[in-house]
N, C-alpha and C positions, 0 to 999 in steps of 0.2 A: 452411532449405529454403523457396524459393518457388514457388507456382504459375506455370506456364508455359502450357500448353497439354495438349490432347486428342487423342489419335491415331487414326483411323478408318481401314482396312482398306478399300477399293476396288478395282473393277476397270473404274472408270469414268475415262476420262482428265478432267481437271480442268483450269482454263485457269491460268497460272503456275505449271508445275508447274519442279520442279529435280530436276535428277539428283543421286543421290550412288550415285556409284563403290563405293565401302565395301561395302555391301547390294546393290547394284542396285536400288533401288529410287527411283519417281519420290511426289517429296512436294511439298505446298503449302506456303505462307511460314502458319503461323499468327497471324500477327501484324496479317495481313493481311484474316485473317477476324473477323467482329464475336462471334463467341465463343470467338476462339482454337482453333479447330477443324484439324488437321493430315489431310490427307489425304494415303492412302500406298498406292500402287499399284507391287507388285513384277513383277519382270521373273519370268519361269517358269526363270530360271538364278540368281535367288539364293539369298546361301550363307541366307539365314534361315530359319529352320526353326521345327517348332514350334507351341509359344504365342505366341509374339513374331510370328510370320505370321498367327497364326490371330483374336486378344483385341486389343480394341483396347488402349491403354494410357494412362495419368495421365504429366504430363513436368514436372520440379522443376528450378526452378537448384539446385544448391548451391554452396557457396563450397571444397569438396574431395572432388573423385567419390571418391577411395580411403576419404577419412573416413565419408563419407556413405553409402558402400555396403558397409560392415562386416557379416558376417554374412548376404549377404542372396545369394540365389541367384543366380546369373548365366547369363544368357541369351544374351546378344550380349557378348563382350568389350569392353572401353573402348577406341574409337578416335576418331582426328581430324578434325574437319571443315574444310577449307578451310583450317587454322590458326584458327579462331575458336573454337573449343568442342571440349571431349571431352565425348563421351557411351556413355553404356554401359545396356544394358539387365537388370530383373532380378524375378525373378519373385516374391512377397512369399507368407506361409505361405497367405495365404487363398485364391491363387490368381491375384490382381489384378499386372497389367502394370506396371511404372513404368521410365520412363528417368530416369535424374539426368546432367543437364547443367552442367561447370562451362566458363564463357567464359572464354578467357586472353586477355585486355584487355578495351580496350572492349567493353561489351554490343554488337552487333547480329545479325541474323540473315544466312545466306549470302543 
């Protein structure tokens, strides 16, 4: 598991923002920001509910979201991005947000 990025809740539009269909919701490239900082501003019609709408969240590659998310609460089901990555959302006993992202091929971001 590696560190990826930081997820922050907004309702501020931000500049390169991307949609994704999935959530409805519009996000920033974090890769893009100098602390990997993800900004995520929802539509008032997405399905995400919640803790996952509400905490921000920690985001890990791993090299197998099934493996890697054994035992752990789920939040948002694992879906697809773009064909670039699954990722799935899951809430940990303490409370704390994590997505686990694995890329199917090359690393890069949508």
């Amino acid at each position: 598991m590696e560190f990826d990025h930081v997820g922050i809740i907004t309702e501020d539009k931000k500049s390169k923002e991307s949609w994704v269909e999935q959530t409805r919701v519009w996000v920033t490239n974090p890769m893009e920001h100098p602390y990997k900082v993800e900004w995520l501003r929802f539509e008032p019609d997405s399905p995400v509910k919640g803790s996952l709408r509400e905490k921000p969240h920690v985001a890990y590659k791993v090299k197998n979201l099934d493996e890697a998310s054994k035992g752990l609460k789920v939040l948002l089901e694992p879906f697809e991005v773009e064909g670039v990555l699954r990722v799935a959302f899951y809430e940990l006993e303490d409370g704390a947000v994590v997505e686990l992202m694995e890329y199917l091929g090359e690393e890069k971001w949508f």
